[in-house]
C-alpha positions as protocol buffer text, in pm:
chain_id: "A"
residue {
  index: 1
  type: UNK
  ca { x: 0 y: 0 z: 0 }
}
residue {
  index: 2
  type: UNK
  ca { x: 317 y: 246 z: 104 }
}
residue {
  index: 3
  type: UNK
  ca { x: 411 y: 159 z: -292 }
}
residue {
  index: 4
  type: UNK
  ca { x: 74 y: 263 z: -425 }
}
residue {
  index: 5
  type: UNK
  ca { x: 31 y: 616 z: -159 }
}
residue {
  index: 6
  type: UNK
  ca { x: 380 y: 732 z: -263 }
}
residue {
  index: 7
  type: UNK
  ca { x: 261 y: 682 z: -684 }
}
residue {
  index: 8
  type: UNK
  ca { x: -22 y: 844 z: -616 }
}
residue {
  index: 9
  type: UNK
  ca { x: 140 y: 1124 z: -401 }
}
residue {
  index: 10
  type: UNK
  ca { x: 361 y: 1155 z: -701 }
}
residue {
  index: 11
  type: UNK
  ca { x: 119 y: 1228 z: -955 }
}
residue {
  index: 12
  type: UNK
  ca { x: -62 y: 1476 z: -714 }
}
residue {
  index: 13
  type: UNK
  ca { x: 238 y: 1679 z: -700 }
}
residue {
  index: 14
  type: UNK
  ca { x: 297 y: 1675 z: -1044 }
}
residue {
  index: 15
  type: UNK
  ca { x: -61 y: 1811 z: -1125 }
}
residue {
  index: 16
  type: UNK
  ca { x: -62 y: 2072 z: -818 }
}
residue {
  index: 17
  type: UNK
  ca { x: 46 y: 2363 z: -1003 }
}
residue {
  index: 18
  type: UNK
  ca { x: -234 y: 2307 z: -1237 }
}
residue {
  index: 19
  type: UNK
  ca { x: -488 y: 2178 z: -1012 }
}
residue {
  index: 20
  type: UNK
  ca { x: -416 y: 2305 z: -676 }
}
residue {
  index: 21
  type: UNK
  ca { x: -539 y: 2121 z: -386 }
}
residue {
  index: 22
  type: UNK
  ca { x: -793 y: 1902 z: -614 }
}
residue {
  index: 23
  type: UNK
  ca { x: -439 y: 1761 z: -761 }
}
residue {
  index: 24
  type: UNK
  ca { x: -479 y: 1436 z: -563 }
}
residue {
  index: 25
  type: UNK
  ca { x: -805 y: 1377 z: -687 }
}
residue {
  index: 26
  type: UNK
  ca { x: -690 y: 1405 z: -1014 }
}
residue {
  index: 27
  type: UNK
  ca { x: -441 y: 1162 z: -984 }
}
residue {
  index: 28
  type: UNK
  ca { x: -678 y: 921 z: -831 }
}
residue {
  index: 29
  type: UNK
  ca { x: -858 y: 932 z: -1168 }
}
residue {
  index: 30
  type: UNK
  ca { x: -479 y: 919 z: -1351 }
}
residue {
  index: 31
  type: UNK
  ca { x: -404 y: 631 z: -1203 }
}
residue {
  index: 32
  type: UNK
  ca { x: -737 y: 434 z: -1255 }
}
residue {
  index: 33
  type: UNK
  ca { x: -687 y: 572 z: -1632 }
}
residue {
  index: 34
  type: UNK
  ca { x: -348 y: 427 z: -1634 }
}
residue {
  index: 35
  type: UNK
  ca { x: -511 y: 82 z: -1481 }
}
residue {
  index: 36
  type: UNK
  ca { x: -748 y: 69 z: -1695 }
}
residue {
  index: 37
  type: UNK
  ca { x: -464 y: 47 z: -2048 }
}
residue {
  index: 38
  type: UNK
  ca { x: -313 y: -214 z: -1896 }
}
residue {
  index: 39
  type: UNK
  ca { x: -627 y: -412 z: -1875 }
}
residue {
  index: 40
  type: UNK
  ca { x: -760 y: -289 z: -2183 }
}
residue {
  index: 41
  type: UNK
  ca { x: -563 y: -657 z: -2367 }
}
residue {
  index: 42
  type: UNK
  ca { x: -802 y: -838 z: -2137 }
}
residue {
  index: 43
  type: UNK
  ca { x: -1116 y: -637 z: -2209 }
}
residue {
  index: 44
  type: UNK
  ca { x: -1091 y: -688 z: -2587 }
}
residue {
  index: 45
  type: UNK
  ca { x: -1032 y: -1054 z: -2557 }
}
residue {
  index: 46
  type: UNK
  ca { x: -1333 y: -1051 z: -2331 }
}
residue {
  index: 47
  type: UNK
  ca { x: -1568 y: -863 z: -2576 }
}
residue {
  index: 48
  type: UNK
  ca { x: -1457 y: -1074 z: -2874 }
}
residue {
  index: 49
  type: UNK
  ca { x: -1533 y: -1394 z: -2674 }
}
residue {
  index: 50
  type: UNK
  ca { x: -1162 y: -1513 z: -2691 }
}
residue {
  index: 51
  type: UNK
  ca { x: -1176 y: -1754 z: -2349 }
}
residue {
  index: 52
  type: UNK
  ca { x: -1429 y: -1774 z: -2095 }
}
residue {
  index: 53
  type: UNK
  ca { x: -1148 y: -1640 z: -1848 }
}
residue {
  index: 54
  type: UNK
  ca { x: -1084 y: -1307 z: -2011 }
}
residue {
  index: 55
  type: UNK
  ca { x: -1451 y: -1194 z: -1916 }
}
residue {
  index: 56
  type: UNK
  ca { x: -1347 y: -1230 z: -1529 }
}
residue {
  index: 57
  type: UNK
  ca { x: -953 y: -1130 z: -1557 }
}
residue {
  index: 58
  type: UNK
  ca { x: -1070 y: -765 z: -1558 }
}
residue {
  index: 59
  type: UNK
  ca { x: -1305 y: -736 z: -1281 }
}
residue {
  index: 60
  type: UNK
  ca { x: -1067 y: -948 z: -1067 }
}
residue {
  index: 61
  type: UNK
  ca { x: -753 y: -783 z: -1154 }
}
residue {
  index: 62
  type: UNK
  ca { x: -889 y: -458 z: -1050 }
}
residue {
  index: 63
  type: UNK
  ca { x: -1030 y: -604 z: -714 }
}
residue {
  index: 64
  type: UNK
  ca { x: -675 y: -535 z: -511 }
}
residue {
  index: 65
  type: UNK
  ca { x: -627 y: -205 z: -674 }
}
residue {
  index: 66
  type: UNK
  ca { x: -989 y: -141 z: -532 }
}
residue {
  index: 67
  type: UNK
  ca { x: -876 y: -266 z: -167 }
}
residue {
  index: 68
  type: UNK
  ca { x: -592 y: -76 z: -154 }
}
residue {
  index: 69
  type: UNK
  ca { x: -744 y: 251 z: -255 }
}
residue {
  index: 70
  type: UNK
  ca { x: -1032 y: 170 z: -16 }
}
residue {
  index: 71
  type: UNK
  ca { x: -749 y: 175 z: 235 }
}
residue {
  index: 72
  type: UNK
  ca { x: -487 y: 380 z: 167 }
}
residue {
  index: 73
  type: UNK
  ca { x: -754 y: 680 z: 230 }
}
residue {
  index: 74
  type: UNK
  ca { x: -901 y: 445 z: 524 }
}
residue {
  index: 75
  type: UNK
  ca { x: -574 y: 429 z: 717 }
}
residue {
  index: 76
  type: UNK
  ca { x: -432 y: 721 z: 922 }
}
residue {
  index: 77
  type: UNK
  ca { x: -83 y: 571 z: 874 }
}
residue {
  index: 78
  type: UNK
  ca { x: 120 y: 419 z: 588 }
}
residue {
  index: 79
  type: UNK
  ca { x: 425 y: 211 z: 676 }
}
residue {
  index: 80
  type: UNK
  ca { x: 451 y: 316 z: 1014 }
}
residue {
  index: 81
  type: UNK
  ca { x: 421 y: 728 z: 890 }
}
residue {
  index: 82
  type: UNK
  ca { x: 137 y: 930 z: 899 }
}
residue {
  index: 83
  type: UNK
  ca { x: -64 y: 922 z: 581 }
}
residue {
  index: 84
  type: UNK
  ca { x: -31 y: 1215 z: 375 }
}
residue {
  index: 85
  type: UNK
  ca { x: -319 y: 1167 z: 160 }
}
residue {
  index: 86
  type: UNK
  ca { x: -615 y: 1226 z: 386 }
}
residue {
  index: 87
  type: UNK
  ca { x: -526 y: 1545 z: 416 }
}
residue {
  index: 88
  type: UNK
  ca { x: -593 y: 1660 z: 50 }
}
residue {
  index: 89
  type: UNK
  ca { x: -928 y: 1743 z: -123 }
}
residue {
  index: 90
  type: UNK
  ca { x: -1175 y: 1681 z: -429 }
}
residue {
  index: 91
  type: UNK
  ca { x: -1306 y: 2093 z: -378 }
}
residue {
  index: 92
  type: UNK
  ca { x: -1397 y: 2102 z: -65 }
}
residue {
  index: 93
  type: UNK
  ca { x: -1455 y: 1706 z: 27 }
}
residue {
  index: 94
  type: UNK
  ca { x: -1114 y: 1520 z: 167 }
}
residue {
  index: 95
  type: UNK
  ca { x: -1050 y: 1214 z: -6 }
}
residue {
  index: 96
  type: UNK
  ca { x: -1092 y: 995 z: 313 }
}
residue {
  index: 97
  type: UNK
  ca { x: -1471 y: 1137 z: 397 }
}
residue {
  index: 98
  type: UNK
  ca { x: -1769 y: 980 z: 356 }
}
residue {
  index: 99
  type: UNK
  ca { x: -2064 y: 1065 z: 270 }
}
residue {
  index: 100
  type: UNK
  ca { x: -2221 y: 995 z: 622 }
}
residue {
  index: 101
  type: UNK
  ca { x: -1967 y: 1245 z: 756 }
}
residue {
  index: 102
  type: UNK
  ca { x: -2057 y: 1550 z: 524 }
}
residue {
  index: 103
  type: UNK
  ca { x: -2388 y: 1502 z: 635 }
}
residue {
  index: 104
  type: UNK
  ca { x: -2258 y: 1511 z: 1002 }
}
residue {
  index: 105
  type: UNK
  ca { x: -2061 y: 1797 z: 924 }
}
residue {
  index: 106
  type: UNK
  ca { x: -2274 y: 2036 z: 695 }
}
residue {
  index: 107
  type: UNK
  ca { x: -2567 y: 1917 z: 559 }
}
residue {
  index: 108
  type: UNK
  ca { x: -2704 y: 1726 z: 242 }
}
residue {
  index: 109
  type: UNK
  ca { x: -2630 y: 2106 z: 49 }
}
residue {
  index: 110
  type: UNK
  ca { x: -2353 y: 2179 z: 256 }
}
residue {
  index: 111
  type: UNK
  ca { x: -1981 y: 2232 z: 79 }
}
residue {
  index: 112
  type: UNK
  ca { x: -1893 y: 1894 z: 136 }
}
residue {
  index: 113
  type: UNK
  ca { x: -2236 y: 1729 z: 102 }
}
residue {
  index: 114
  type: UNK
  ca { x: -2237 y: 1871 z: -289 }
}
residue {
  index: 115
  type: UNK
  ca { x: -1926 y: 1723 z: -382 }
}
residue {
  index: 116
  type: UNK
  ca { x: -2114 y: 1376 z: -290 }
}
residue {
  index: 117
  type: UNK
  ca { x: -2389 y: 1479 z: -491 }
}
residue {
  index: 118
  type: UNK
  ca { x: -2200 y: 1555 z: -742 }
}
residue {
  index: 119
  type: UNK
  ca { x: -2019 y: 1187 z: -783 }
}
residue {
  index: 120
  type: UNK
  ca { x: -2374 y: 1032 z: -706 }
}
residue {
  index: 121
  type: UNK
  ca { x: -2456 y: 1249 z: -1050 }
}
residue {
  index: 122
  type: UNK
  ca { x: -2216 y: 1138 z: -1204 }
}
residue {
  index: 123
  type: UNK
  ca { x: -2220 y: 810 z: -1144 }
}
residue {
  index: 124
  type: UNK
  ca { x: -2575 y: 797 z: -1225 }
}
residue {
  index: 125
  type: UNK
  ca { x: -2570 y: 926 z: -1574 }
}
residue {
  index: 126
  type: UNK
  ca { x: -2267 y: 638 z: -1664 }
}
residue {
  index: 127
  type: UNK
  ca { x: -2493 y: 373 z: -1504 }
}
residue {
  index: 128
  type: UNK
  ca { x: -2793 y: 504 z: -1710 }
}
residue {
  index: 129
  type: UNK
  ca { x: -2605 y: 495 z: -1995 }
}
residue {
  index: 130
  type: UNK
  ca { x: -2452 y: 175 z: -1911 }
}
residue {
  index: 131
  type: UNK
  ca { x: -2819 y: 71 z: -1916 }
}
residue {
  index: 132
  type: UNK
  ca { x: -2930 y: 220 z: -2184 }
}
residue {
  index: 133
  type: UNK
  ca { x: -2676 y: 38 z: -2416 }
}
residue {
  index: 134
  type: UNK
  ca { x: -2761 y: -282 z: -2258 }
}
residue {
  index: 135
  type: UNK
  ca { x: -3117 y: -301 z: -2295 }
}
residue {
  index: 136
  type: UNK
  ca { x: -3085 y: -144 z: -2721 }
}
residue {
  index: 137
  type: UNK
  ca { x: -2810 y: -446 z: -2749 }
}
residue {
  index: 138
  type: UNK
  ca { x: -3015 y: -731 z: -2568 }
}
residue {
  index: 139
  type: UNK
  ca { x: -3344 y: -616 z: -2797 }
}
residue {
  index: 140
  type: UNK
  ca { x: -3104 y: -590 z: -3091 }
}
residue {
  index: 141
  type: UNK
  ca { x: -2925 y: -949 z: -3015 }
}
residue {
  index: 142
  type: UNK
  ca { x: -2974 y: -1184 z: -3304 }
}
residue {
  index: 143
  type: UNK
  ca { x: -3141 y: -1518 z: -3157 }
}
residue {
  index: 144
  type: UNK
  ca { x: -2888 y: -1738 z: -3042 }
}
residue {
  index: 145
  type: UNK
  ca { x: -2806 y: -2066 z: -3127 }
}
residue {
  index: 146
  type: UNK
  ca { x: -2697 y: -2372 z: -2995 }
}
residue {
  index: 147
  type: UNK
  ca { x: -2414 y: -2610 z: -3069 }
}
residue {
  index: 148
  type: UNK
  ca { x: -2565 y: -2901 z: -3299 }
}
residue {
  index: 149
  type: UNK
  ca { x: -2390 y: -3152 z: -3022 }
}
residue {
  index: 150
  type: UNK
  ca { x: -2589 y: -2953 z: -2761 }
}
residue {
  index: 151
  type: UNK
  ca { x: -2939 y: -2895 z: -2864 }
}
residue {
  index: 152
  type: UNK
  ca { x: -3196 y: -3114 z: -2837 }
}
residue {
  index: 153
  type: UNK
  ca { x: -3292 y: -3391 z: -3122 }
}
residue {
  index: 154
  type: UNK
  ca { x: -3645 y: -3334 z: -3306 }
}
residue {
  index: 155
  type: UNK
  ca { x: -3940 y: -3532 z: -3381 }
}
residue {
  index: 156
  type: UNK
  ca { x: -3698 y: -3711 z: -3662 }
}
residue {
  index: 157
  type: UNK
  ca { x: -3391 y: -3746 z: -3470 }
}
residue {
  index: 158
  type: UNK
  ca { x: -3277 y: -3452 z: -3613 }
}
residue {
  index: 159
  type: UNK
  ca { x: -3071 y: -3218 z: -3363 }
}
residue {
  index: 160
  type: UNK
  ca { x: -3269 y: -2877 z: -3344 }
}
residue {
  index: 161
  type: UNK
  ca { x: -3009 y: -2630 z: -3272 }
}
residue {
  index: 162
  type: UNK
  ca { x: -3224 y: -2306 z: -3274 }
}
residue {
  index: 163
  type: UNK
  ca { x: -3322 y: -2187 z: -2909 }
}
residue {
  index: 164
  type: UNK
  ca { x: -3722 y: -2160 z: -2813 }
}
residue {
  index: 165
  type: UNK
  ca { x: -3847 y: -1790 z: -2855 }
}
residue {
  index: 166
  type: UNK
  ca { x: -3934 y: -1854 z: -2456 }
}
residue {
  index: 167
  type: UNK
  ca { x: -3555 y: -1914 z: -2382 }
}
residue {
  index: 168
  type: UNK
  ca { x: -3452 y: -1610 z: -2660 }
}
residue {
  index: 169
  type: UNK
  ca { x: -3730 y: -1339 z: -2443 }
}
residue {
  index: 170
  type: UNK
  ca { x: -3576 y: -1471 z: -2120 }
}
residue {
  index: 171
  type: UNK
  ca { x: -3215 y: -1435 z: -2257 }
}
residue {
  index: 172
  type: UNK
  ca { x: -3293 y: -1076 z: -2383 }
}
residue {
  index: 173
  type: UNK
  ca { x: -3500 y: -1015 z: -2039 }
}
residue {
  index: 174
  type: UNK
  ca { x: -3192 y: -1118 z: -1848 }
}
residue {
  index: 175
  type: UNK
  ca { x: -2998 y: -892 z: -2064 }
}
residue {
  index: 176
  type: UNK
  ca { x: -3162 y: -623 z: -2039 }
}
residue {
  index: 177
  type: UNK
  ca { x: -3159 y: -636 z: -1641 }
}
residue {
  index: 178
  type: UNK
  ca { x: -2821 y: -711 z: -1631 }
}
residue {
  index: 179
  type: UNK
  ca { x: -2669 y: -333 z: -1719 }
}
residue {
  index: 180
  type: UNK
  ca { x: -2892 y: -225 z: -1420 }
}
residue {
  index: 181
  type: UNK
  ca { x: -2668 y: -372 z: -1182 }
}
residue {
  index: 182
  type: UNK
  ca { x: -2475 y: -51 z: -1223 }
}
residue {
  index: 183
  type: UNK
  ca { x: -2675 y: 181 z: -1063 }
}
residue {
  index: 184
  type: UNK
  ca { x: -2515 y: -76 z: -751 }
}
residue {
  index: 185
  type: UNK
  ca { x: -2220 y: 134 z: -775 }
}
residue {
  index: 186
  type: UNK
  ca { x: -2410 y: 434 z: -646 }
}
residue {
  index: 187
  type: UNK
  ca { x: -2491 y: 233 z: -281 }
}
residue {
  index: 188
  type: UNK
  ca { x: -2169 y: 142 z: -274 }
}
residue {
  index: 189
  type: UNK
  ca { x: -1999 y: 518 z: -327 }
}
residue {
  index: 190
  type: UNK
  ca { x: -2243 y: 620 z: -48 }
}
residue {
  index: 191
  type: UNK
  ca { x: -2019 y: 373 z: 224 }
}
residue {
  index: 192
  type: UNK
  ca { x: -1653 y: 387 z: 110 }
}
residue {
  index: 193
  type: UNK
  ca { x: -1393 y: 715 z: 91 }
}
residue {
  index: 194
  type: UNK
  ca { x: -1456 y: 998 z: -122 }
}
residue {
  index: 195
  type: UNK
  ca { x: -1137 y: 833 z: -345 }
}
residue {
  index: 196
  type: UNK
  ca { x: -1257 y: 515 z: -383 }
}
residue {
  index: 197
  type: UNK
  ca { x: -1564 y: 652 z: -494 }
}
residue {
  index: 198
  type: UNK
  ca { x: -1417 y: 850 z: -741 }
}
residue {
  index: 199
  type: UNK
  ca { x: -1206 y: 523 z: -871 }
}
residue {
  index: 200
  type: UNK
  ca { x: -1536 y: 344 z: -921 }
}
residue {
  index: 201
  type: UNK
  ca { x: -1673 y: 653 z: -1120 }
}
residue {
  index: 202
  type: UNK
  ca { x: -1332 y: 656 z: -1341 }
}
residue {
  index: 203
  type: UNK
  ca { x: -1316 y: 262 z: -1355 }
}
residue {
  index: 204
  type: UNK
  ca { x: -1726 y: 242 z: -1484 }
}
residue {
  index: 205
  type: UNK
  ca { x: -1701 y: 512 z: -1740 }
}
residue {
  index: 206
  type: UNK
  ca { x: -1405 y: 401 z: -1883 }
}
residue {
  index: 207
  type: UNK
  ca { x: -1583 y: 37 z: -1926 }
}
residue {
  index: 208
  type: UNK
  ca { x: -1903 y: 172 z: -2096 }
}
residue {
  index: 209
  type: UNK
  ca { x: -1669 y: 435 z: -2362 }
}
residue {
  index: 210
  type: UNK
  ca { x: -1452 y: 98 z: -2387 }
}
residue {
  index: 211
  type: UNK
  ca { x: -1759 y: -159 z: -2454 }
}
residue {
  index: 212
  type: UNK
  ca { x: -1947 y: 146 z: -2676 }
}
residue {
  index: 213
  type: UNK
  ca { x: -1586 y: 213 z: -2888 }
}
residue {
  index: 214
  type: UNK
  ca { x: -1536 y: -189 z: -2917 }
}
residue {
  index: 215
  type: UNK
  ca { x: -1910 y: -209 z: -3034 }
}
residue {
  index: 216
  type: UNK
  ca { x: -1848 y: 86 z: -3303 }
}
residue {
  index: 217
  type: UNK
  ca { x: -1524 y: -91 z: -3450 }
}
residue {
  index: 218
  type: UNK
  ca { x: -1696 y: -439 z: -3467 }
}
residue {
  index: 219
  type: UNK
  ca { x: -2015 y: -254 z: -3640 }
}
residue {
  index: 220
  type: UNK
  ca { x: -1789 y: -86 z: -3871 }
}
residue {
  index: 221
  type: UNK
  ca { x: -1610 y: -412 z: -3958 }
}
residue {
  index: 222
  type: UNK
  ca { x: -1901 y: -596 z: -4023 }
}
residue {
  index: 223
  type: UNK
  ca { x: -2002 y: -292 z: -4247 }
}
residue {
  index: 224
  type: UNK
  ca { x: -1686 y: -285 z: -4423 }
}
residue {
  index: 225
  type: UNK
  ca { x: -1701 y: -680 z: -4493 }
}
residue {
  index: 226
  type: UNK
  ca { x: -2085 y: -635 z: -4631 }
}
residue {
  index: 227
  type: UNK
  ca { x: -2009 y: -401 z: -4885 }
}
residue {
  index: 228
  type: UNK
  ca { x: -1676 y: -585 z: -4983 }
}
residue {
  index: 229
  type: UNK
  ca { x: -1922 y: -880 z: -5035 }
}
């Protein structure tokens, strides 16, 4: 964690003449940014279907980065030194409040209470468009089909491979509830430190612009093969 509060100390300082004391926060979302490249191998396996593993890899590689920004801004000391993050700001919020704690201190509208707001905002316009996308996809999803070796043999012994139209609405009901989960971020800003929230903000638009880019490429490949054809 010491490795991870001096990087991000780092980058603050390097953005402070720019941003001031909102130069942390910045490279809170820096950082995530920088996470997120590195994973971005993964994420396009994952969205082409490559393995079954490459869907996970990215939600559980960024797990630990998670835990330690949960508590490097939890933690009053790093490495046996006092922790020299908790002291800096997003505007007038410290990075290790909550949002139980602006409300102690000031209010719902108070200084610190509308930064909160603010990331709750935020957070809920990616998560609406993260649902948005996923419910125009799952109604747009061709019907799927099964492996011949899989599906279930007909009246003549024949294997029928396409799925029931009960099994294709459930599929596209599923998938249509599925992009709601997101709006689960939002409970979960509302309990951790101002910074971790702000990762999970940075982390979940970066995943919808990825998915929505990946989506436009393989649209505009299939386009390009069509009129080839």
């Amino acid at each position: 964690m010491s490795v991870f509060t001096h990087l991000v100390a780092q980058l603050g300082r390097l953005l402070e003449p720019v941003l001031a004391e909102s130069a942390t926060a910045a490279a809170i979302v820096l950082f995530t940014v920088l996470v997120r490249l590195a994973l971005h191998p993964l994420s396009r396996a994952a969205f082409r279907g490559a393995t079954p593993v490459a869907g996970c890899l990215p939600v559980l590689l960024q797990l630990p980065v998670f835990f330690v920004m949960y508590r490097a801004f939890s933690s009053a000391e790093v490495g046996g030194a006092a922790n020299e993050l908790l002291g800096h700001r997003l505007f007038a919020a410290p990075l290790g409040a909550r949002w139980t704690e602006a409300l102690g201190d000031d209010g719902l509208f108070g200084a610190q209470g509308l930064v909160f707001l603010g990331l709750f905002a935020a957070i809920g316009v990616v998560a609406a468009w993260s649902a948005v996308r996923g419910r125009r996809a799952a109604a747009n999803a061709p019907a799927p089909v099964l492996p011949a070796a899989l599906a279930p043999a007909g009246k003549g012994g024949a294997a029928q491979a396409a799925v029931s139209p009960e099994q294709v609405e459930a599929m596209r009901k599923l998938g249509g509830v599925l992009p709601l989960l997101s709006f689960g971020t939002l409970v979960t800003a509302a309990v951790v430190p101002l910074a971790a929230g702000l990762y999970l903000l940075t982390t979940t638009a970066w995943s919808v612009a990825e998915r929505a880019w990946l989506q436009h490429r393989k649209d505009r490949a299939g386009e390009g093969v069509r009129s080839s054809l």
